[in-house]
C-alpha positions in Angstrom: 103.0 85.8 82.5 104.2 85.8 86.1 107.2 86.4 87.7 108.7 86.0 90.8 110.3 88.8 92.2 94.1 102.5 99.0 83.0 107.6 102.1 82.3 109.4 104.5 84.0 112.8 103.9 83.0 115.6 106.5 85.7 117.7 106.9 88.8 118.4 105.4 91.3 118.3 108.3 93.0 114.7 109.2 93.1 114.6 112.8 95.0 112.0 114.9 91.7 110.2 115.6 91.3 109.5 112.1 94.9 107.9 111.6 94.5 106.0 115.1 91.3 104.8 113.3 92.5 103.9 110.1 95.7 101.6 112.1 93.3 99.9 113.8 92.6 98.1 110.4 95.0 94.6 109.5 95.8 96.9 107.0 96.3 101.0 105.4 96.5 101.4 101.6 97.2 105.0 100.2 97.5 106.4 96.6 98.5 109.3 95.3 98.9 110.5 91.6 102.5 112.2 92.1 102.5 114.8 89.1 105.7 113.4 87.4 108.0 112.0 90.1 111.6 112.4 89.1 110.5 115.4 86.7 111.7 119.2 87.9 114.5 120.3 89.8 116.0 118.7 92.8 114.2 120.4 95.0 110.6 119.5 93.2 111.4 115.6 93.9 112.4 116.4 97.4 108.9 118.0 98.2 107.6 115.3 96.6 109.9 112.6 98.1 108.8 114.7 101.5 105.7 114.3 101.7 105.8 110.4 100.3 107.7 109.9 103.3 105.3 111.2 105.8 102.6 109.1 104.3 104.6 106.2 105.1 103.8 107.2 108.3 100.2 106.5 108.1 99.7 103.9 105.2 101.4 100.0 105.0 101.3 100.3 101.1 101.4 103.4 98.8 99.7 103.4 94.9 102.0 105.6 93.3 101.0 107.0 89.8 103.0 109.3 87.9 106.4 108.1 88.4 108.6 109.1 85.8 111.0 106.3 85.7 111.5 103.0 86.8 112.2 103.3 89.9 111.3 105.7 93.0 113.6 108.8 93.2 113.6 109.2 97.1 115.9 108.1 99.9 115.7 107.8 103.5 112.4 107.0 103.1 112.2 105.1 106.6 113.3 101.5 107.5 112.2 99.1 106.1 110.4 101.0 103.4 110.8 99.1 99.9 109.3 99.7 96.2 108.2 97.9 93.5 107.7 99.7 90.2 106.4 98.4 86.2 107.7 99.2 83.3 107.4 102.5 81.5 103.3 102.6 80.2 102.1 104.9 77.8 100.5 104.7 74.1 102.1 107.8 73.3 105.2 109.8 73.4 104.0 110.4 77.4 105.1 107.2 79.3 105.1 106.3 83.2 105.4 104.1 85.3 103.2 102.6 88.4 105.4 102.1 91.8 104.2 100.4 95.2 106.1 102.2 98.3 105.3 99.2 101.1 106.4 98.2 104.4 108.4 95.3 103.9 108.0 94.1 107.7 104.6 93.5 106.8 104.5 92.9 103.0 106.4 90.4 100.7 106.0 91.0 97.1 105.6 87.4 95.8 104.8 87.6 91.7 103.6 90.5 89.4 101.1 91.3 86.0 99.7 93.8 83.8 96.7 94.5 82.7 96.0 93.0 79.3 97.8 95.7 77.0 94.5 96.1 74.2 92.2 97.6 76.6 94.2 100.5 78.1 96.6 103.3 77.5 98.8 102.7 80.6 97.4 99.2 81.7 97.6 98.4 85.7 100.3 96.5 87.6 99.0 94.3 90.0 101.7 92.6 92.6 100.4 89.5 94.6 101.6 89.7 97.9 101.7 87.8 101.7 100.7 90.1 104.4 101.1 89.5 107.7 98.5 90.3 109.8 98.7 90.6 113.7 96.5 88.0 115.5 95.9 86.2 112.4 97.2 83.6 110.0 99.6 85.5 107.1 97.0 86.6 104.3 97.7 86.6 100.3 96.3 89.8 98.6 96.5 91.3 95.7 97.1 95.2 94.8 96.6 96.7 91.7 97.4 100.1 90.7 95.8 102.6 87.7 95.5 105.8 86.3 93.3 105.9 83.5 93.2 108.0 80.0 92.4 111.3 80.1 91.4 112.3 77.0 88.9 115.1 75.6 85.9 112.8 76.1 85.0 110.8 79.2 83.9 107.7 76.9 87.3 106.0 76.9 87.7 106.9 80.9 84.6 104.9 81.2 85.7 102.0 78.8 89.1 101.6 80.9 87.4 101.4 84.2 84.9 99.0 82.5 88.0 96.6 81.5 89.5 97.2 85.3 86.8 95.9 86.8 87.3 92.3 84.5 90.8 92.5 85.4 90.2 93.0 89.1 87.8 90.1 88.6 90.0 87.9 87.2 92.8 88.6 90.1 90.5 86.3 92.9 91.6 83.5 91.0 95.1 84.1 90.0 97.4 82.7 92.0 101.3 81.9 91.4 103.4 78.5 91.9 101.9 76.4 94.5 99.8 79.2 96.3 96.5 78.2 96.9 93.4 80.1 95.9 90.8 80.9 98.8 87.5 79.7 98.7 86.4 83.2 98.3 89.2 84.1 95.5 92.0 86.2 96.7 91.4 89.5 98.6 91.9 92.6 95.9 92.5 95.8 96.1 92.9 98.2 93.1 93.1 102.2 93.6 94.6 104.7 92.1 93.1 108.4 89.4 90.5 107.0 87.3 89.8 110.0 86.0 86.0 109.9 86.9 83.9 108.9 89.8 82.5 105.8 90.7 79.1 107.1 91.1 76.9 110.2 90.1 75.3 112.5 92.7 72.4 110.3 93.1 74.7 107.8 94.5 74.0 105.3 91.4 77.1 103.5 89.8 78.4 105.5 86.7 79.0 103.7 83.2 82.3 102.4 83.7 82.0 101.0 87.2 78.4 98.9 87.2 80.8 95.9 88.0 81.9 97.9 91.5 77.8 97.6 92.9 77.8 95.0 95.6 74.3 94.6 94.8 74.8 93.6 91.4 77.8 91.4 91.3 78.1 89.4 94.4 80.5 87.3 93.5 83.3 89.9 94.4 80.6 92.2 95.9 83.1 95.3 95.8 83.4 98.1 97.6 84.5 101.7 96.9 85.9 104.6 98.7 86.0 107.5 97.9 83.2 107.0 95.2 82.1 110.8 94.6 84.4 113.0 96.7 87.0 116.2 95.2 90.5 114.6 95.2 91.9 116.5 92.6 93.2 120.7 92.8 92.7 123.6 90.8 95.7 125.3 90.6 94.3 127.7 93.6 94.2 124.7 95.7 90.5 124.1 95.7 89.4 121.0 95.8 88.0 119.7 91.9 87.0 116.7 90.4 86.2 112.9 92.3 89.0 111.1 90.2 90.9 109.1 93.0 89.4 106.0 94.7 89.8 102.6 96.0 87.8 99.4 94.7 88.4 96.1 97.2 87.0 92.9 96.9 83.6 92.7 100.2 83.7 89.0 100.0 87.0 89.1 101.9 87.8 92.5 103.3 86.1 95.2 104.7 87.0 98.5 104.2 86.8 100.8 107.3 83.4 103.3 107.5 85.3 106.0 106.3 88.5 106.8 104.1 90.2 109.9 103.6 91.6 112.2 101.7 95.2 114.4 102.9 97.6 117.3 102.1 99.4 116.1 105.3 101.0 119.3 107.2 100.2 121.5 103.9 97.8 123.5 103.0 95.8 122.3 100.3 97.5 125.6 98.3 100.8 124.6 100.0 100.1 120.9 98.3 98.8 121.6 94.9 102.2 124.3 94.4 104.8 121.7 95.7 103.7 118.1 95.5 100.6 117.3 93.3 97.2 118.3 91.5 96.1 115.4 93.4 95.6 115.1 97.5 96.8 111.7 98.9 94.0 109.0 99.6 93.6 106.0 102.4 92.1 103.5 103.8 91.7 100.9 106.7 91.0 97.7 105.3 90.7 94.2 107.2 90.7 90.8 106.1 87.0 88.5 106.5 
């Protein structure tokens, strides 16, 4: 049911150019798998709530995952700066919640819906929202935000992303009250830590994202960035595993050449001590 209511990788260092490239898209989506927002002291949220903040900065939308209740636990965030957050998700005793941080100058949240509930442990939390775009006619999209099972095996990591694709799929052509449907379905983004990477070393799609080749389902014809890149820390800071990406629907947006990963001003040691095992993602995007 409905209801009203974010590669090319070559270095390590995001420099100005790269954030006055990314703004040159319509639009910047981000994500970032906080490490239990709200959790800790005081002072562990306001690190956290820090560096959300600067992000802001750079990105029109921000994939939260990891948030600890239902709501985000940060102020002065900037003007204009709103949230949207799910319910608590979990299949166990471990719940979350998903949270959009947007710019609301840009971005109305119109309707909401999760992920059907059998096929995941924490299912995504799409929002369908209207986006206005400079130069253009306001644009409908759709955002959907994941973090996958863990787990001891990477079977059931590969099952979830399998279902994600079906539900980002079925998002072109859901629409709310009297919201018409584009001829090429409605522009999707989903993003967020999978948990594994979208393709192997050989640059082939994995099990668990076949339905994220272009060449093999052109009907959405999806695109993916980061797709085999370290997001993730070790606890020295070194960069780990290719768990964070974004998935958008080619037929009507196209992503920018590259996307890129971020500890803002931190170190990546400075990062993984005070905000997250995971570095911050983005991306350009701009609607076809």
């Amino acid at each position: 049911m409905l209801r009203k209511l974010s590669v090319l990788l070559s270095t390590w260092v995001v420099a100005l150019f790269l954030i006055a490239s990314a703004n040159a898209a319509d639009l910047t989506v981000g994500a970032l798998n906080t490490l239990h927002l709200g959790w800790g002291t005081t002072t562990t949220t306001k690190n956290k709530c820090d560096q959300i903040k600067a992000l802001m900065g750079t990105v029109d939308i921000l994939f939260l995952q990891e948030t600890m209740q239902t709501s985000v636990p940060c102020t002065g965030l900037g003007t204009g700066i709103k949230q949207d957050c799910s319910a608590m998700k979990g299949a166990s005793s471990y719940k979350e919640a998903y949270c959009f941080v947007y710019q609301s100058s840009k971005i109305t949240v119109i309707a909401y819906i999760d992920a059907p509930s059998t096929s995941f442990s924490r299912p995504p939390y799409a929002i369908l929202t209207q986006i206005k775009v400079t130069g253009k006619a306001d644009k409908y999209a759709w955002f959907a935000n994941i973090h996958s099972v863990f787990g001891k095996t990477v079977k059931p990591r590969q099952d979830e992303a399998t279902a994600a694709g079906a539900f980002f799929k079925s998002l072109t052509t859901t629409t709310y009250g009297t919201i018409k449907i584009p001829t090429a379905g409605f522009p999707v983004v989903i993003g967020g830590d999978w948990n594994i990477a979208v393709t192997n070393k050989k640059n082939a799609y994995q099990n668990g994202f076949k339905w994220a080749d272009p060449a093999t389902n052109p009907t959405t014809a999806p695109s993916a960035c980061p797709k085999n890149d370290p997001t993730s820390l070790t606890a020295k800071g070194a960069p780990s595993s290719p768990y964070d990406h974004f998935v958008i629907t080619g037929v009507s947006l196209t992503g920018d050449p590259t996307c890129y990963f971020t500890t803002n001003s931190l170190s990546k040691l400075g990062w993984r001590q005070n905000v997250s095992d995971h570095m911050a993602i983005y991306w350009g995007v701009t609607f076809k």
